[in-house]
N, C-alpha and C positions, 0 to 999 in steps of 0.2 A: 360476459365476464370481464370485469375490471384487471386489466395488464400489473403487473408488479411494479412496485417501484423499480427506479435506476439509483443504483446507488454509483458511485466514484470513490473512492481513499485517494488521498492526496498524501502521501508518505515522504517528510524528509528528513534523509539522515546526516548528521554531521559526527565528522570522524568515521566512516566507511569500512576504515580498514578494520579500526574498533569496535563496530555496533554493529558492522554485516553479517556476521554470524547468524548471530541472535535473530535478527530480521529474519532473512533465507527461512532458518529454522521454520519460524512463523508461516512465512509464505509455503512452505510443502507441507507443514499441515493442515493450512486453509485450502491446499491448492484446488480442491475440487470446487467451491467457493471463487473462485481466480477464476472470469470467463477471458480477460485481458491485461497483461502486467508490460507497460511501457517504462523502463529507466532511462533518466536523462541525466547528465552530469558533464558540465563544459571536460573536452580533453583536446589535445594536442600535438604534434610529435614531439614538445619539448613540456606537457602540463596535462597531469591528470588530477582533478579536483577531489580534496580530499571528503569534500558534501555532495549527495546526490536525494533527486527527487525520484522515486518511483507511485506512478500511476495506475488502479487496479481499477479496473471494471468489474464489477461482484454479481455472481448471478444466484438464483438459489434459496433457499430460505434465509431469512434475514437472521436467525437467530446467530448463525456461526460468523456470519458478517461483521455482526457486531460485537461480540469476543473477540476476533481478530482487532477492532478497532481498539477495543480496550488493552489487552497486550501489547498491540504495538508501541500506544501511548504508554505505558509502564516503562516500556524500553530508555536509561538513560541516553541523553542525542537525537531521539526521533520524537517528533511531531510528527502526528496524523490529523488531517484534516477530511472532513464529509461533504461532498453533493450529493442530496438526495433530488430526484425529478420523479416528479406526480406523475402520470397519464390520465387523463381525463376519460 
């Protein structure tokens, strides 16, 4: 039996404090979909960045996968970007 794809999101949001809502949202409805959510965003003790990237490793059927991608990209501020890996 052929392995599932791997998919990745590549998620970045600008303006955070504006658009993180709406994201979140997204993400607890996807979450069972959500095998792995990494955020990265430069910070400091004198600088926290108002843009940040989060990282989704997706497991699961692909269909809600890919809703989730579409949603996000609706989101004014975020880009979402896709890897997909094959398994041979």
């Amino acid at each position: 039996m052929k392995e599932p794809r791997h998919i990745v999101l590549g998620v970045h949001i600008t303006d955070r404090i504006r658009h993180a809502q709406k994201v979140q949202d997204l993400f607890t409805e996807y979450g069972c979909s959500i095998k792995t959510r990494i955020g990265l965003h430069p910070v400091s003790d004198n600088y926290c960045s108002p843009n940040g990237l989060v990282l989704l490793e997706m497991a699961g059927d692909e269909k809600p996968v890919f809703e989730l991608l579409d949603k996000l990209g609706a989101i004014e501020g975020v880009d979402v970007q896709k890897m997909v890996f094959e398994h041979d």
